[in-house]
N, C-alpha and C positions, 0 to 999 in steps of 0.2 A: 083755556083762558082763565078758567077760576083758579089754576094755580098761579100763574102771572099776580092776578088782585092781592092773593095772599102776600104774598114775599114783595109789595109794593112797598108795607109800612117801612121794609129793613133798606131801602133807599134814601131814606131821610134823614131828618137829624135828630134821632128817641135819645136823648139824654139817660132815661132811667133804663137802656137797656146797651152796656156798652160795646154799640157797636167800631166796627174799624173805622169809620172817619171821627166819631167820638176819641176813639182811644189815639189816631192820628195828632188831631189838633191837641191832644192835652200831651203827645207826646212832642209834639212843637213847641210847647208854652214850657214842657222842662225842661228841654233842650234850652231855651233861651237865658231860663234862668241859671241854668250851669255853665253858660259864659260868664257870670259875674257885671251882667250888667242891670243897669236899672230900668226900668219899661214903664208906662204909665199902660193904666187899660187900653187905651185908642191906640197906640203904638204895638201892644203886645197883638190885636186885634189885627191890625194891618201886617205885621210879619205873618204872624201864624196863620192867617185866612181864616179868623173865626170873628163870630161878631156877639162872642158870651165868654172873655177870658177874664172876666171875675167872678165866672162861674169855676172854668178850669184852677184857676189861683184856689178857690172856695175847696175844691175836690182835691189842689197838689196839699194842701195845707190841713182839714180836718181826715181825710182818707188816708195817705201816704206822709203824711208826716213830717212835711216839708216846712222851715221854720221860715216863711216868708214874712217880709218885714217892709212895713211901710209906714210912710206919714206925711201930711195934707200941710202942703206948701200955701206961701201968703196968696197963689195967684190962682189957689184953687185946685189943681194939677194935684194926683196923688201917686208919686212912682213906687213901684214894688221893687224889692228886689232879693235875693236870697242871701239869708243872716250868715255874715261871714265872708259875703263875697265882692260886695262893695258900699256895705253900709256908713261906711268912714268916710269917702269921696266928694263931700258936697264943697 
């Protein structure tokens, strides 16, 4: 039983420790961007099954290298999108 208690924490969602539904969902949020489309958080949240993709965008962008690109439309809305792949579009 005290083994169980241990390996409970690795059931959750530890950001600082990357586990497979960590590395899952931010490999959902790259995939998405290498469609070449634009996402706004709430949108990128809703495909990907996560509810922290400005966290993942935070991590594809200062970690990996990813030239993500965004900016904060009249209506509030801020879509991402990766540089190069549809930032001409609007």
């Amino acid at each position: 039983m005290k083994n169980q208690q241990n390996n409970s924490k690795y059931l959750g969602h530890d950001y600082t420790n990357k586990s497979t539904d960590s590395a899952r969902l931010i490999q959902s949020v790259r995939k998405l961007f290498s469609s070449g489309g634009k996402f706004t958080a709430k949108e990128l949240n809703s495909l990907a099954g996560t509810n922290d993709a400005r966290k993942h965008i935070s991590v594809l962008r200062n970690k990996e290298g990813w030239q993500i690109e965004d900016c904060r439309l009249s209506n509030g809305c801020k879509p991402y999108w990766l540089a190069g792949k549809g930032g001409n579009n609007e």
